[in-house]
C-alpha positions in Angstrom: 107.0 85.8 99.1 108.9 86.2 95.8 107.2 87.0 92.5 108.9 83.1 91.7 107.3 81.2 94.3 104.0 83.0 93.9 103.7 81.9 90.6 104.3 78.1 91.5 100.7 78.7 94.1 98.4 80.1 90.9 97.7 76.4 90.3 96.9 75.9 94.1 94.9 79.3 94.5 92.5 78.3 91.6 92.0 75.1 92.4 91.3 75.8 96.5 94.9 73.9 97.5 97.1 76.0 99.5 97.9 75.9 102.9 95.8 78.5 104.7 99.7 80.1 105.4 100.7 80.0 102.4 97.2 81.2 100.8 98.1 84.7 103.3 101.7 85.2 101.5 100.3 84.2 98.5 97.3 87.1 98.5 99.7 89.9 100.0 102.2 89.2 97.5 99.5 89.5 94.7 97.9 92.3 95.9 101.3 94.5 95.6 102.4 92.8 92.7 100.7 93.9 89.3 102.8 91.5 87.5 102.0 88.4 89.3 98.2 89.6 89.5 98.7 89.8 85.7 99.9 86.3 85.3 97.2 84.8 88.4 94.4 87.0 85.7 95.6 84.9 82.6 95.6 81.3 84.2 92.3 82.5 85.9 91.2 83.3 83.2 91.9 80.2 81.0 91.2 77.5 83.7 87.9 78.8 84.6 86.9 79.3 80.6 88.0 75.9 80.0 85.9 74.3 82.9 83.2 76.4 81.4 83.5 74.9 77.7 84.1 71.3 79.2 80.7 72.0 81.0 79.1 73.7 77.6 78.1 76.1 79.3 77.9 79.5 76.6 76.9 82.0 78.4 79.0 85.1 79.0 81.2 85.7 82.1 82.7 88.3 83.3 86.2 85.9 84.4 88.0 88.7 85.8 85.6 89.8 87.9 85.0 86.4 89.2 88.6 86.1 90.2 88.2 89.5 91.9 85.2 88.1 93.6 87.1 84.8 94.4 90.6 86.9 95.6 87.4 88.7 98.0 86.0 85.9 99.6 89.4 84.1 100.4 90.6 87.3 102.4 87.5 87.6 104.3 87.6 84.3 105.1 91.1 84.4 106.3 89.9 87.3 108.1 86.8 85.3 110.0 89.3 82.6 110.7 92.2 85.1 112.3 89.1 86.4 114.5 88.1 83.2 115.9 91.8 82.0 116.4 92.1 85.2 118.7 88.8 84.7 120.4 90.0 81.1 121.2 92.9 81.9 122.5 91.1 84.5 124.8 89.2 82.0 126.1 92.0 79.4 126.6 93.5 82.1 128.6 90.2 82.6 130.8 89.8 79.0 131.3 93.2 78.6 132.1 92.8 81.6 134.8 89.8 80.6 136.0 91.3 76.5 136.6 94.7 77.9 138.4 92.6 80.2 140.6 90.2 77.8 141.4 93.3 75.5 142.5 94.5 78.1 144.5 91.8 78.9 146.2 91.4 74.8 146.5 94.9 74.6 147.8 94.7 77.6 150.5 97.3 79.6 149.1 94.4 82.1 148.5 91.4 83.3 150.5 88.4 85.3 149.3 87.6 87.9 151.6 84.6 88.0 153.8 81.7 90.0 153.5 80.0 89.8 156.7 
C-alpha cells in the first residue's frame, strides 16, 4: 500500500471501518512508515481528544499510547482470525477426506483389510 492510499484509511482505522484486508495493508504499511504513523498519531490524536471534550470528560490521557494500544489489539486480532481461518480449512480438508473415503469404501473401489 502506498503512503497515499494509507492515508485515505486513517479515517476508517479510527473509526473501526476497514475491510479486515485492507485493515492488514493498512497496519504493515504503518508500521514501516514513520511518516504515515506520524500523520495516523495526529488524527488519533485529535479525533479521540475531541470525542473526549464532546463527552466532558477532563481527565488526562495518555492518546498516543491509546493508539499504540488500539494498533495492538487490531493485529492480534487479525492474528486470532488468520489462525481460525487455517484451522478451518484443516478441517474442511479432513471432512472432505473422511466423506470421499467413506464413498469409496461405500462404492467398493476400496476395502479395509481384515484382521482375523
Amino acid at each position: 500500500m502506498k503512503c497515499e492510499e494509507t492515508l485515505s484509511k486513517i479515517d476508517g482505522f479510527i473509526n473501526n471501518t476497514l475491510p479486515i484486508r485492507e485493515m492488514e495493508d493498512f497496519l504493515e504499511h504503518i508500521e514501516s512508515c514513520p511518516e504515515c504513523y506520524d500523520e495516523l498519531e495526529t488524527y488519533y490524536t485529535i479525533t479521540v481528544g475531541m470525542k473526549y471534550l464532546e463527552g466532558e470528560k477532563l481527565e488526562s490521557y495518555n492518546i498516543p499510547k491509546m493508539l499504540r494500544e488500539d494498533l495492538k489489539q487490531k493485529e492480534e486480532f487479525l492474528k486470532r482470525r488468520h489462525l481460525l481461518t487455517k484451522t478451518v480449512v484443516v478441517f474442511v480438508m479432513l471432512f472432505g477426506i473422511g466423506i470421499a473415503f467413506s464413498l469409496l469404501l461405500y462404492l467398493g473401489h476400496i476395502e479395509l483389510p481384515t484382521l482375523f
